[in-house]
C-alpha positions in Angstrom: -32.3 -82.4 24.2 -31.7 -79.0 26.2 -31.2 -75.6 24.4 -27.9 -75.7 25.2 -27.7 -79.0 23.1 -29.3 -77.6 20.4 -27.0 -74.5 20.3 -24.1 -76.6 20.7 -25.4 -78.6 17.4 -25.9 -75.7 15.4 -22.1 -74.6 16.3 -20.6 -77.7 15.5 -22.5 -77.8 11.9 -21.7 -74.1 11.4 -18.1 -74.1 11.6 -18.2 -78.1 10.2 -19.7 -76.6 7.1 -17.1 -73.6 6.9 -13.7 -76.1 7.1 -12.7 -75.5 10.7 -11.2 -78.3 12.6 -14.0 -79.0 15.0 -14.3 -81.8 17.5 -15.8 -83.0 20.5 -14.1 -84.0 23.9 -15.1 -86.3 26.7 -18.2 -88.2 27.6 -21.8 -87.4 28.6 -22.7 -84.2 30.2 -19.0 -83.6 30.2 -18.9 -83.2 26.5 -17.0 -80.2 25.3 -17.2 -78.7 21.4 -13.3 -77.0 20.7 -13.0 -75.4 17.9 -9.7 -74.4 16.2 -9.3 -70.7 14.9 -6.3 -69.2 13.2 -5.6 -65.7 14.8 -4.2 -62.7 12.9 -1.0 -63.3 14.7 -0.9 -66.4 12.8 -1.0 -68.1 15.5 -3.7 -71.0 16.4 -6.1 -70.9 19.1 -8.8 -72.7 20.9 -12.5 -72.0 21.5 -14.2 -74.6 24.2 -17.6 -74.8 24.6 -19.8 -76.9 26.9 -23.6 -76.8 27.7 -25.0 -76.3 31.2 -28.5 -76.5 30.8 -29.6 -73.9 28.7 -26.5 -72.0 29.1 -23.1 -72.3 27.5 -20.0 -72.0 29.2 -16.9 -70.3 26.6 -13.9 -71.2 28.1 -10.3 -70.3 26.1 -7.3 -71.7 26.4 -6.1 -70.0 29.2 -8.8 -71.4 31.8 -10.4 -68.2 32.0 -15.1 -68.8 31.2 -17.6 -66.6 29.8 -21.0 -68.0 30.5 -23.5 -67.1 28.1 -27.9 -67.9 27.3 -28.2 -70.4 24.1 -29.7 -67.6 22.3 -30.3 -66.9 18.6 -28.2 -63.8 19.0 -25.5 -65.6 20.5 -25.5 -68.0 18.1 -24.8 -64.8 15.6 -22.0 -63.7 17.9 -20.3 -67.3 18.0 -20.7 -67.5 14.6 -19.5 -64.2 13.8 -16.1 -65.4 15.0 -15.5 -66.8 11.5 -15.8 -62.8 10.2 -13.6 -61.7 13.0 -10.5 -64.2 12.7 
């Protein structure tokens, strides 16, 4: 299990934990964790994530990718998206 596995774990459990629709798309290495979030708009939107190694790719749902380390204070950031929306 890569970093980017374990980081992707610990994001799944976090926002699991917190009530946020969470799930997991496709197969194999081209498994990808979305997770739903309700904006202040009101409107829904959708966080992808996918593991590259030790790194994990953010992508939203207009196609456009932030590529980040599977860090602890990333992890913070990601789960600081809870605070934010």
């Amino acid at each position: 299990m890569t970093a980017g596995d374990r980081f992707m774990k610990k994001i799944e459990d976090y926002y699991d934990e917190l009530g946020y629709p969470v799930s997991w798309d496709g197969e194999g290495s081209n498994r990808q964790l979305e997770i739903t979030f309700k904006s202040e708009s009101g409107y829904f939107v959708k966080a992808v994530l996918l593991a590259r190694g030790n790194d994990i790719v953010i992508k939203d749902e207009w196609g456009r990718e932030q590529i980040i380390q599977a860090t602890r204070g990333n992890l913070q950031m990601i789960k600081g998206w809870s605070e934010e929306r």
